[in-house]
N, C-alpha and C positions, 0 to 999 in steps of 0.2 A: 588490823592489817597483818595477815598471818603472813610471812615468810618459810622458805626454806637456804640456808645456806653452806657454808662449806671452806676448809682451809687445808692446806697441807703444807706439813713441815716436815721436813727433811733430817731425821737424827743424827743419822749416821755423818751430813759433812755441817749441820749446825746452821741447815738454811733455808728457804721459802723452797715448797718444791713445785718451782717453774714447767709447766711443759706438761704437765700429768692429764691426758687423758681420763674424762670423768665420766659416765654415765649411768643417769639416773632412771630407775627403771617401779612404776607402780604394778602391786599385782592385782591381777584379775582372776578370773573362774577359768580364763585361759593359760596363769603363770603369771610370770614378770613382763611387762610389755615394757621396752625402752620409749621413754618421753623426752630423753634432753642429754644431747649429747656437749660437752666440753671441753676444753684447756684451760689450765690454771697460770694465772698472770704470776709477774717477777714478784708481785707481795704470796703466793702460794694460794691464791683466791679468785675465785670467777669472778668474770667484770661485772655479772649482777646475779642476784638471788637464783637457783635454780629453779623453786616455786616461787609464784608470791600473790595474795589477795586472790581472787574467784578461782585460778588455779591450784590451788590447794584443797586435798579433799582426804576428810579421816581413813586412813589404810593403812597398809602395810607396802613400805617399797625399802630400793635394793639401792645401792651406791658402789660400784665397780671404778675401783681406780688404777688404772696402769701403768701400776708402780714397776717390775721387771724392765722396761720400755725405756721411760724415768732413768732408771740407773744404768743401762748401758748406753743411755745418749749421755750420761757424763762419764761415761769413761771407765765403769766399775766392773772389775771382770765377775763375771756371774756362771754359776753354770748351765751346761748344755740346757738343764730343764732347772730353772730358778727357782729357787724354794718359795720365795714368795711371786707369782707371777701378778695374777688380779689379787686387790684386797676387797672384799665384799663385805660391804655392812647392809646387814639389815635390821631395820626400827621400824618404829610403827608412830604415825600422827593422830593425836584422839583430838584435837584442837586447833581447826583450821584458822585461828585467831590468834594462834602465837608465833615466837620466833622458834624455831627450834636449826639448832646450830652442831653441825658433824664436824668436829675438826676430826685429822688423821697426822699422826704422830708415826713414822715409818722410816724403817731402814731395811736393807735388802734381807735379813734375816727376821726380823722384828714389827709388831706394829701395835697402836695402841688409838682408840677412840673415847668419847665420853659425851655426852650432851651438853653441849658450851652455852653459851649466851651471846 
């Protein structure tokens, strides 16, 4: 039962990041076609897998999260045009059988991903 999932924490104030704006996007011969749009819950986590089981198919897709957005609803002053606006990861799935897990580790200047479990 292959999965895809997802987390975001927040460095910069040391917390789940609530609120983020997620979307997951596979690419085609046409680009990146978005398939699944979200918000991440008070733990910094979609309330369920963004892929999972016949859903899942070996490619290459994109994860756009709207981190600039994020930090000015809490309060962070940022400028006119924010250094970090969207963070975009792109990975690739060779194993529609596994779990593969994107956390994002972000702050308004910063960010950092890794293939989790």
């Amino acid at each position: 039962m292959g999965r895809l999932t997802t987390h975001v924490l927040d460095t910069a104030n040391g917390t789940p990041g609530e609120g983020i704006e997620i979307t997951l996007f596979r690419q085609t011969s046409d680009g990146f076609i978005p398939i699944v749009r979200t918000l991440t819950n008070q733990d910094g986590r979609t309330d369920s897998p963004l892929l999972e089981d016949a859903n899942i198919e070996p490619g290459k897709y994109q994860l756009q999260f709207n981190t600039a957005q994020y930090f000015i609803n809490r309060g962070t002053s940022l400028d006119d045009i924010p250094f970090l606006d969207d963070v975009v990861i792109r990975f690739g799935i060779s194993d529609r059988h596994a779990h593969y897990h994107v956390p994002l580790l972000v702050s308004p200047y910063s960010f950092s991903t890794y293939r989790g479990s």
